[in-house]
N, C-alpha and C positions, 0 to 999 in steps of 0.2 A: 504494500500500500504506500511506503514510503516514496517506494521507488516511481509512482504514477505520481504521488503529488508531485516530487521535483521534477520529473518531467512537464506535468503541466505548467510548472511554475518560470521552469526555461522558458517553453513555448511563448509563454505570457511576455515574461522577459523581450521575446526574439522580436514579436508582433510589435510591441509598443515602441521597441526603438525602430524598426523596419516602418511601422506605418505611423505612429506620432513623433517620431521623430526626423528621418530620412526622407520622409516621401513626401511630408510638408517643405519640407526645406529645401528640395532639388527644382519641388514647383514652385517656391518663392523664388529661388534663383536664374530657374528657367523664366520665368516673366520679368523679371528686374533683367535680366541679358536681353530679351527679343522684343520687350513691352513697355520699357521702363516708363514713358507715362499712363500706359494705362496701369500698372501696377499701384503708383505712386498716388492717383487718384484723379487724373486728369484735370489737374486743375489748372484754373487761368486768371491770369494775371494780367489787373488793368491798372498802370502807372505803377506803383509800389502795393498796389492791394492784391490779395489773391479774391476774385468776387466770382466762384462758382466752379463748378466742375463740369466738363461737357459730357460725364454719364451721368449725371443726376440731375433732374428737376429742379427748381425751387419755383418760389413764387415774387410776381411782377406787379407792382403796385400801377393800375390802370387808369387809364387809357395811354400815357405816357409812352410807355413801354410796352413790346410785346408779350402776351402771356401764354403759356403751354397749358397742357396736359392739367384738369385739377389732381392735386394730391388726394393721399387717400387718408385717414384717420391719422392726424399725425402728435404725436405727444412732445412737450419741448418739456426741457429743464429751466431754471431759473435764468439763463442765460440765453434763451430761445434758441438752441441746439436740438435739433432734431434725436431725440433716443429712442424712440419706437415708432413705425412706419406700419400700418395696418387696414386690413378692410373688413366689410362684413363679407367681399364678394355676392354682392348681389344678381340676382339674375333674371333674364329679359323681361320676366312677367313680374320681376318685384314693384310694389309701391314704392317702397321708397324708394329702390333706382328712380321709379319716374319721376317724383318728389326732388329729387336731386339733381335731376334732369333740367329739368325746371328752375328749380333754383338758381342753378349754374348762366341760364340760357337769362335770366330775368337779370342777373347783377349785369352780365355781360350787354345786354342791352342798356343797362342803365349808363351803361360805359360810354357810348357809343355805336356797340359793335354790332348792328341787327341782323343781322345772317347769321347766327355763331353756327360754324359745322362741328360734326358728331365728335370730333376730337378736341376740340373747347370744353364742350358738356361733358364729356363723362371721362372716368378713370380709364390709365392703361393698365394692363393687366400685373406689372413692375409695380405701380404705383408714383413711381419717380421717372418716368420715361420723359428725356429732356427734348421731346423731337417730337413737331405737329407736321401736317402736310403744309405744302404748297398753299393749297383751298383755306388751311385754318390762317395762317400767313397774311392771306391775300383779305380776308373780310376782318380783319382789322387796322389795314390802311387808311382805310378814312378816318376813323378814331385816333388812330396815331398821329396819323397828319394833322389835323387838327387840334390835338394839345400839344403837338411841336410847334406849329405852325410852319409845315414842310409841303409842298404839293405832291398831292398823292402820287405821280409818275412818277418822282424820286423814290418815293420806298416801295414803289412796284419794280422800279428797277434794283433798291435794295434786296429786296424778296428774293428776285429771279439769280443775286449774286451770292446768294447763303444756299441754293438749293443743291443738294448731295442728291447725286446718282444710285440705282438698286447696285445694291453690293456683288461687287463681279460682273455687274452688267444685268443680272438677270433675278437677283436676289431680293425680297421684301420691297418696298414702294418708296420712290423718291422721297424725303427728307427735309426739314429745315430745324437746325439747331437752334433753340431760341435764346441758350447765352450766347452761340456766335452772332447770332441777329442783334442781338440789344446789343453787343460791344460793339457791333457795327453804326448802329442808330445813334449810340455813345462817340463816337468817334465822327458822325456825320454834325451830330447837334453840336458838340462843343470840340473843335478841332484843334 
C-alpha cells in the first residue's frame, strides 16, 4: 500500500510541475516571443497616457465620441476598475433582452443617434468586444459631427479609414475598432 501511495504521490508531483508549472510558462513565453503586444494587453497610448486597450471594450461618454458594443453586468471597485464582467445571457425571446433592447436604443437616441443598429443595442457574446461594424460607425456620424462641430463627410471618410478587413480575406465581417476610431476623432478635433 505504501508502495501505490508514493507512486501516486510522484505522479502528483510529475503532473503539477509538467502542467502548473512548464506548460504555463512555455505559453507565457511562446506569446511574449510571437505576441508581445497582444500578450502585454494591447494597450495604447495617447500623448503620455495609456487610454485603453484594443481587445477590450470600454465605455464613450456620448455623443462626442464614438460608442461600441454595450457592456454586460459590470462590477467596479472603489477606484472604478472593472473586477467582475458578467451576464444573465439572455435569450431571443427574453423580456428583459427586449427591455434592454430598448433601453439601449432610447439613450442612444436621446444622443442623437436615430438608427442605432443591432450592434449599439445589444451585448456581444465576450461582453467587452471592442469592435462595431461599419453600419454601427456610420449612424453615428451625424451625432458626432454635431457635438464636434465637424461635417459629416469628414468622419465618413474617418469611418471608411479605421475599417479592418475579414481576417485572411475570408474570415468573420469587416470591422471598426472604436478606440482606434476615437484616437483618431482625438487627433482630428484637437491636432
Amino acid at each position: 500500500m505504501l508502495t501505490n501511495l508514493r507512486r501516486a504521490l510522484l505522479l502528483c508531483l510529475i503532473f503539477l510541475a509538467v502542467l502548473g508549472l512548464a506548460y504555463p510558462l512555455a505559453g507565457t513565453g511562446v506569446s511574449m516571443l510571437f505576441f508581445r503586444h497582444q500578450a502585454e494587453g494591447s494597450f495604447v497610448s495617447y500623448g503620455s497616457d495609456v487610454v485603453g486597450s484594443t481587445l477590450i471594450g470600454q465605455r464613450w461618454p456620448g455623443p462626442k465620441w464614438f460608442q461600441g458594443r454595450p457592456d454586460g453586468y459590470l462590477l467596479t471597485n472603489s477606484q472604478g476598475q472593472v473586477v467582475v464582467s458578467g451576464t444573465a445571457q439572455m435569450g431571443p425571446r427574453s423580456k428583459a433582452l427586449e427591455r434592454f433592447v430598448a433601453q439601449q436604443a432610447a439613450r442612444l437616441k436621446s444622443e442623437g443617434i436615430n438608427h442605432p443598429t443591432a450592434d449599439l443595442v445589444t451585448n456581444s457574446a465576450s461582453l467587452v468586444d471592442p469592435d462595431i461594424s461599419q453600419a454601427g460607425a456610420d449612424a453615428q456620424v451625424p451625432a458626432v459631427a454635431k457635438a464636434n462641430h465637424l461635417p459629416q463627410t469628414v468622419l465618413y471618410r474617418l469611418v471608411r479609414s479605421q475599417l479592418h478587413g475579414r481576417q485572411l480575406g475570408f474570415l468573420g465581417a469587416p470591422y471598426i475598432d472604436v478606440l482606434d476610431l476615437n484616437l483618431a476623432l482625438a487627433r482630428l478635433v484637437r491636432p
